[in-house]
TILUMLO-331083 format. One record per residue: x, y, z of N, C-alpha, C in turn. Coordinates in nm, 3 decimals. Each point is the difference from the previous one (the first is absolute). Layout:
       npx       npy       npz      capx      capy      capz       cpx       cpy       cpz
         X         Y         Z         X         Y         Z         X         Y         Z
...
//
This chain:
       npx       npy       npz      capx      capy      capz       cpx       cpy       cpz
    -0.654     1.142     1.289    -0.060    -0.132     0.005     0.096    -0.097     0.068
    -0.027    -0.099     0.143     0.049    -0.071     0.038    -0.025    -0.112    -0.096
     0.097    -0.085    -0.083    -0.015    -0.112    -0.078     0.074    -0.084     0.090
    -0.081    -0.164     0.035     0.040    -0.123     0.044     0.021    -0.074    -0.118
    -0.078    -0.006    -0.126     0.055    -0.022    -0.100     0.027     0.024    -0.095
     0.048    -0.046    -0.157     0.039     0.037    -0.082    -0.015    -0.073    -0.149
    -0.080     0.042    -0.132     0.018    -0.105    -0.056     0.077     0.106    -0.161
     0.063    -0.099    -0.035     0.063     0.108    -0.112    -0.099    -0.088    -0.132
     0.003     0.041    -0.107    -0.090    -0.075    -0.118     0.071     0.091    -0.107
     0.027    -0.120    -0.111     0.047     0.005    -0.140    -0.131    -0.074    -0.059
     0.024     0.001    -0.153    -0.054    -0.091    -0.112     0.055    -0.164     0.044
     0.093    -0.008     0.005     0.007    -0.193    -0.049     0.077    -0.009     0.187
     0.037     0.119     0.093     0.080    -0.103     0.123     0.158    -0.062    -0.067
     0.013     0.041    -0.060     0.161    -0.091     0.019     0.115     0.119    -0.069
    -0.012     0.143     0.004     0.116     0.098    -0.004    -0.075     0.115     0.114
    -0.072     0.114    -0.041     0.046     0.104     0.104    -0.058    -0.068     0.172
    -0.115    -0.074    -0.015    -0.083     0.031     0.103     0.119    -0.150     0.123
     0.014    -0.079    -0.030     0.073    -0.078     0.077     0.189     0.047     0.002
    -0.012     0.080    -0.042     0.129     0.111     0.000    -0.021     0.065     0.088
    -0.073     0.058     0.034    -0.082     0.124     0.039    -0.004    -0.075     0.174
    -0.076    -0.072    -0.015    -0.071    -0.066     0.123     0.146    -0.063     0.067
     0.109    -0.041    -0.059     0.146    -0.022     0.045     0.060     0.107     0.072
    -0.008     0.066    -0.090     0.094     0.137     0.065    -0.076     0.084     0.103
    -0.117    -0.019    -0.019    -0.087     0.101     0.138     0.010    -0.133     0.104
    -0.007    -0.126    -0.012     0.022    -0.073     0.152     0.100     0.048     0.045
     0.137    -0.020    -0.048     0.119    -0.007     0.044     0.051     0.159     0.070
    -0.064     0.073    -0.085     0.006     0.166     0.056    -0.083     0.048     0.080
    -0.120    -0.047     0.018    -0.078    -0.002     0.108     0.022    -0.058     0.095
     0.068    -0.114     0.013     0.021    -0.063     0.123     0.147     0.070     0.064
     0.062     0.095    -0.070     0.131     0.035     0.000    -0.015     0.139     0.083
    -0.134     0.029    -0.045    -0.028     0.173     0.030    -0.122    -0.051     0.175
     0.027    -0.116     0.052    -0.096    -0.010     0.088    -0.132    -0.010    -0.009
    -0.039    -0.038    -0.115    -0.144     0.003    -0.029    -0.067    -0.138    -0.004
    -0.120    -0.056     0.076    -0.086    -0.117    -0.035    -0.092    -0.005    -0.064
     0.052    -0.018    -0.157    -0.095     0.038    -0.050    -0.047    -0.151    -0.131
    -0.113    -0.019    -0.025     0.016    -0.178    -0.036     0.015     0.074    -0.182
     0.075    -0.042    -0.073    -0.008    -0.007    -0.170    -0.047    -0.085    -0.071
    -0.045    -0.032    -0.106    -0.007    -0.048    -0.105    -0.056     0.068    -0.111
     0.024    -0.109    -0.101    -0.027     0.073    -0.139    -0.085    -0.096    -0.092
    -0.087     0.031    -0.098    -0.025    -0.039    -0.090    -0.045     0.052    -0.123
    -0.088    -0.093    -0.110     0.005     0.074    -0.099    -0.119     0.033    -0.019
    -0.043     0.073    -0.141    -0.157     0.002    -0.067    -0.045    -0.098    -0.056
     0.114    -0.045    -0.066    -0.039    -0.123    -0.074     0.065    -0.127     0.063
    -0.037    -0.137    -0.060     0.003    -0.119     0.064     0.122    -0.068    -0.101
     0.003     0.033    -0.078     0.091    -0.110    -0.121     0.117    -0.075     0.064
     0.109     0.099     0.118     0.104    -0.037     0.038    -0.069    -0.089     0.127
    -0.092     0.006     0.021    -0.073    -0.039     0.164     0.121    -0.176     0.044
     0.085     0.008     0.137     0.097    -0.107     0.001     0.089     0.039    -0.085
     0.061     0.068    -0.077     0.144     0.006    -0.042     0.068     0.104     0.123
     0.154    -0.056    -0.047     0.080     0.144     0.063     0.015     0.088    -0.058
     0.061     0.084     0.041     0.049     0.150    -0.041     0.101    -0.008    -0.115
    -0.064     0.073    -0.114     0.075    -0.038    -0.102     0.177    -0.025     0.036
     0.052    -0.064    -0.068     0.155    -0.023    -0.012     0.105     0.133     0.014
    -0.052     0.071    -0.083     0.094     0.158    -0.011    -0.046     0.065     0.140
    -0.092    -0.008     0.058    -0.054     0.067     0.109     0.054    -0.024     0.104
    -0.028    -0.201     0.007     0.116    -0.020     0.080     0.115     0.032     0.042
     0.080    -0.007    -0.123     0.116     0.063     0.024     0.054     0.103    -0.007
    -0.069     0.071    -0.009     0.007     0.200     0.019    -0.009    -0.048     0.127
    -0.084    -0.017     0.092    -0.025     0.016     0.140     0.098    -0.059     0.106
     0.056    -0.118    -0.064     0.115    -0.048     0.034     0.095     0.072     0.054
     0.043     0.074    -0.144     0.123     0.077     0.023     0.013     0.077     0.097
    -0.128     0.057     0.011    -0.001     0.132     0.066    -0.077    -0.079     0.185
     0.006    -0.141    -0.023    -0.036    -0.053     0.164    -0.130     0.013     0.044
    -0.078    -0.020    -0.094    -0.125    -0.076     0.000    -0.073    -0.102    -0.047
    -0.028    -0.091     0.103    -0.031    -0.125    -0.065    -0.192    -0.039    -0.063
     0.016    -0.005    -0.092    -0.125    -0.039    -0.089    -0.018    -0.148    -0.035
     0.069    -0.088     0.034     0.004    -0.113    -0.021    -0.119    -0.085     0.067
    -0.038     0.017     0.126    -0.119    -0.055     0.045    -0.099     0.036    -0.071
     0.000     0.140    -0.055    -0.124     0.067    -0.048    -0.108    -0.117    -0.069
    -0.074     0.017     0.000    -0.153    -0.074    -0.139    -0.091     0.084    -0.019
    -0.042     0.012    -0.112    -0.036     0.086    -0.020    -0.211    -0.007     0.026
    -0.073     0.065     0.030    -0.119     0.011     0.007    -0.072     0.108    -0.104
    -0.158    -0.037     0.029    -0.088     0.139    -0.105    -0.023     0.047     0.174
    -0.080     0.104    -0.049    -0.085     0.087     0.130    -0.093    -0.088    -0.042
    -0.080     0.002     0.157    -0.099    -0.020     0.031    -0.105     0.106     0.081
    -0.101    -0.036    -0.030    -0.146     0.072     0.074     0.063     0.052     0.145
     0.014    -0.135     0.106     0.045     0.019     0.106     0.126     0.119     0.051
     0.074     0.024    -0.100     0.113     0.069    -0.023    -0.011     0.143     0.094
    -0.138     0.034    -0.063    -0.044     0.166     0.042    -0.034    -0.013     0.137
    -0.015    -0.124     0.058    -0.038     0.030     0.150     0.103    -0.056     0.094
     0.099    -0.034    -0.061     0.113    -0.090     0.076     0.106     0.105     0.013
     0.027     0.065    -0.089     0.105     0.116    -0.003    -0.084     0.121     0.029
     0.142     0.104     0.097    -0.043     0.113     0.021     0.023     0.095    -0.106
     0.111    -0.039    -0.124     0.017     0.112    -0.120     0.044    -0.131    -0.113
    -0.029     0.047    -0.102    -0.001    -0.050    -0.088     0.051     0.093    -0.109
     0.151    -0.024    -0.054     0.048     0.038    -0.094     0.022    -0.012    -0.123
    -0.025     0.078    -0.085     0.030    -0.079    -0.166     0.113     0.059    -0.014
     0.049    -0.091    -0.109     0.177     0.049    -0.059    -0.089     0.122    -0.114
    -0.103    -0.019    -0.047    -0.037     0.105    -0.156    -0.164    -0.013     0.003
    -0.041     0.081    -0.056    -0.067     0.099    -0.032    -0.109    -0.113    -0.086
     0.041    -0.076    -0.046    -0.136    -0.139    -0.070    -0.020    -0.046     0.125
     0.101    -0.065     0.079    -0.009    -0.086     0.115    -0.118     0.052     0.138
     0.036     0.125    -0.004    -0.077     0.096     0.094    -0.184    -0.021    -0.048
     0.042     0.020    -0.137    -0.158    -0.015    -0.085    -0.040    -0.083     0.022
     0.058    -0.141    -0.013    -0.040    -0.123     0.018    -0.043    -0.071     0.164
     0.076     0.102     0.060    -0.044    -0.024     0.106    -0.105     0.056     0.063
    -0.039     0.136    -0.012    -0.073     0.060     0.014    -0.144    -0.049    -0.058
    -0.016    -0.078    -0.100    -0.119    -0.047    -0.055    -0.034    -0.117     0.069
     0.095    -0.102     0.022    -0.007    -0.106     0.119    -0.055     0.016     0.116
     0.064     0.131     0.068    -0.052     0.047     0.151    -0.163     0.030     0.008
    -0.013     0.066    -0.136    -0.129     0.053     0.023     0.017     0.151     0.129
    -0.093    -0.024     0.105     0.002     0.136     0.084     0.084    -0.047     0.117
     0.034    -0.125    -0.021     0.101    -0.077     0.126     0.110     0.088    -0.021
     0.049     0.049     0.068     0.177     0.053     0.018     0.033     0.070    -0.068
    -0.083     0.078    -0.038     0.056     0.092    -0.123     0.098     0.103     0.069
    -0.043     0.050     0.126     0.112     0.070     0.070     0.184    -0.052     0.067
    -0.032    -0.088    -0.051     0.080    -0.068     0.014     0.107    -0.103    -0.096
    -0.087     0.084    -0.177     0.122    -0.063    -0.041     0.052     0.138    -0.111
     0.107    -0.028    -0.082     0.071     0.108    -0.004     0.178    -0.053    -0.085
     0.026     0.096    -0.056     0.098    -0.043    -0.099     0.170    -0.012     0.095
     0.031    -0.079     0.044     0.155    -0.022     0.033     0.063     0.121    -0.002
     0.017     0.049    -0.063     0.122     0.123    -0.045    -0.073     0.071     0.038
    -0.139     0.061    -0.049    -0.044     0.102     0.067     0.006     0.043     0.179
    -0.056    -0.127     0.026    -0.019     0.003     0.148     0.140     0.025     0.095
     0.136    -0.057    -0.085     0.093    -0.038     0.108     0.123     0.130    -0.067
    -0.074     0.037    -0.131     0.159     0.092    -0.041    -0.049     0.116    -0.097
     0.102     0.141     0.067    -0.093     0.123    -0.046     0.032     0.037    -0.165
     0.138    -0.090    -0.040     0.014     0.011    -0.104    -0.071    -0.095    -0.110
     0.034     0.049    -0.118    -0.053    -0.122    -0.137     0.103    -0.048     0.022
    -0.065    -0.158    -0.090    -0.061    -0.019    -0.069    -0.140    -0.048     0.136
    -0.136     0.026    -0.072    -0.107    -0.030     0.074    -0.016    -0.196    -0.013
     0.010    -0.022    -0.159     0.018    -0.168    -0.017     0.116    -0.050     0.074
    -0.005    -0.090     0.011     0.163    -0.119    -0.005    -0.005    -0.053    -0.133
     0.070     0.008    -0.043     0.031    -0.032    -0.163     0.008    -0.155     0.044
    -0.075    -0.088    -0.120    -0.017    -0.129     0.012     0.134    -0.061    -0.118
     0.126    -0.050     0.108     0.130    -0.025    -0.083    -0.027    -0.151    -0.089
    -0.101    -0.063    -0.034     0.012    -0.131     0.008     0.009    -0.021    -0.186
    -0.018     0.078    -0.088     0.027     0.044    -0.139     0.076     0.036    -0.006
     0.085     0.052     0.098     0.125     0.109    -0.029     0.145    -0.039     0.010
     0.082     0.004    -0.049     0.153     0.020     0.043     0.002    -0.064     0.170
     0.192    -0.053    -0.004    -0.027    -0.009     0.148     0.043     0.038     0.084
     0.042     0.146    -0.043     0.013     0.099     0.066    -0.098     0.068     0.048
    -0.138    -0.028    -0.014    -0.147     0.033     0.050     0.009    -0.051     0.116
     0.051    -0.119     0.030    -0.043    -0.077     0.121     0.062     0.093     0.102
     0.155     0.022    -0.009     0.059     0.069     0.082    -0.026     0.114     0.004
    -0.080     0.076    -0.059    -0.057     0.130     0.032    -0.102     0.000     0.103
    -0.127    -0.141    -0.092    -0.100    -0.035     0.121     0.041     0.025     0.133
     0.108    -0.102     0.033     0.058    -0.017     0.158     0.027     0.165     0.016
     0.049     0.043    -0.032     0.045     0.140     0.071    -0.142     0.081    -0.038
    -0.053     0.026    -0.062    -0.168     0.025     0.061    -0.066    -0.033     0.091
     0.012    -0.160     0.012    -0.053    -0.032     0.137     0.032     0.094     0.118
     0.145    -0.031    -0.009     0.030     0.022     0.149     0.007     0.168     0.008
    -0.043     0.065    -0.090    -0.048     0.159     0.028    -0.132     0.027     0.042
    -0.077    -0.114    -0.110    -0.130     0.008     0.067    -0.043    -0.033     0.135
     0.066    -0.128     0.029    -0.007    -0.025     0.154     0.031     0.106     0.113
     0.158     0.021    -0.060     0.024     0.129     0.096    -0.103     0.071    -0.022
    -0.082     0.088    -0.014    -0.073     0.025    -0.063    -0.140    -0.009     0.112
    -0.002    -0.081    -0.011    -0.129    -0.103     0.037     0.046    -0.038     0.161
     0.111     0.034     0.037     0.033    -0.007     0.166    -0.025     0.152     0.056
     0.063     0.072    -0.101    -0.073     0.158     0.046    -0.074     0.021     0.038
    -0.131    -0.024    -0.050    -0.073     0.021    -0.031    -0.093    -0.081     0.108
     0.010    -0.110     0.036    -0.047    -0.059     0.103     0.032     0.017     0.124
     0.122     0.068     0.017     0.047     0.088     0.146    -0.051     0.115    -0.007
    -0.055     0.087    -0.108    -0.128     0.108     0.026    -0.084    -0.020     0.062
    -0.038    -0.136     0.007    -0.133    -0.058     0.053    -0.113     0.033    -0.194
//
């Protein structure tokens, strides 16, 4: 699949999926690729906040900036604006999948699955957890991405 774009989707938008959508710009644009990102969520609650605080600064460390981020829900339009549509987990996928209806169903698909041959199939959602979650997140990302550049140089 040639993808021009990209949308990653969590529950609330402000830990994996604007994590996610960080580290695949910056590595995509690194690996030669034009490819447009963003992210949002299923749900609306965070809709205008940033990326949680701990998220932030996991991404920091490791030289990604989340600070512009705000956070959004999906929308309807979503399924026809993007060429793939990723969930971080396995509700999110559900949730999206009921949204789409018969719109894009080929086209959307779990993060980890799509971009990495190993488990875990979820992205573990760090935002309950320790904050040593966060810094795991980040180094998930950027496997999944790698991952997810492979995989798009298959065609």
């Amino acid at each position: 699949m040639v993808a021009k774009s990209v949308l990653f989707v969590c529950l609330g938008n402000i830990c994996r999926s604007p994590l996610v959508e960080a580290v695949a710009r910056k590595q995509l644009a690194a690996a030669g690729f034009d490819i447009e990102v963003a992210s949002c969520g299923t749900g609306g609650w965070h809709a205008g906040e940033q990326a949680d605080p701990r998220m932030r600064a996991a991404a920091a460390k490791a030289g990604y900036d989340l600070e512009p981020h705000r956070a959004r829900q999906l929308r309807a339009d979503d399924f026809e604006q993007y060429d793939l549509l990723l969930a971080m987990d396995s509700n999110n996928l559900r949730d999206m999948q009921r949204v789409a209806g018969d719109k894009a169903r080929d086209r959307l698909a779990l993060f980890l699955d799509w971009s990495v041959a190993a488990p875990p199939r979820d992205f573990p959602d760090p935002y309950y957890e320790e904050l040593t979650a966060f810094a795991k997140s980040v180094a998930l990302a950027e496997r999944g991405v790698q991952g997810l550049i492979q995989r798009l140089r298959q065609g």
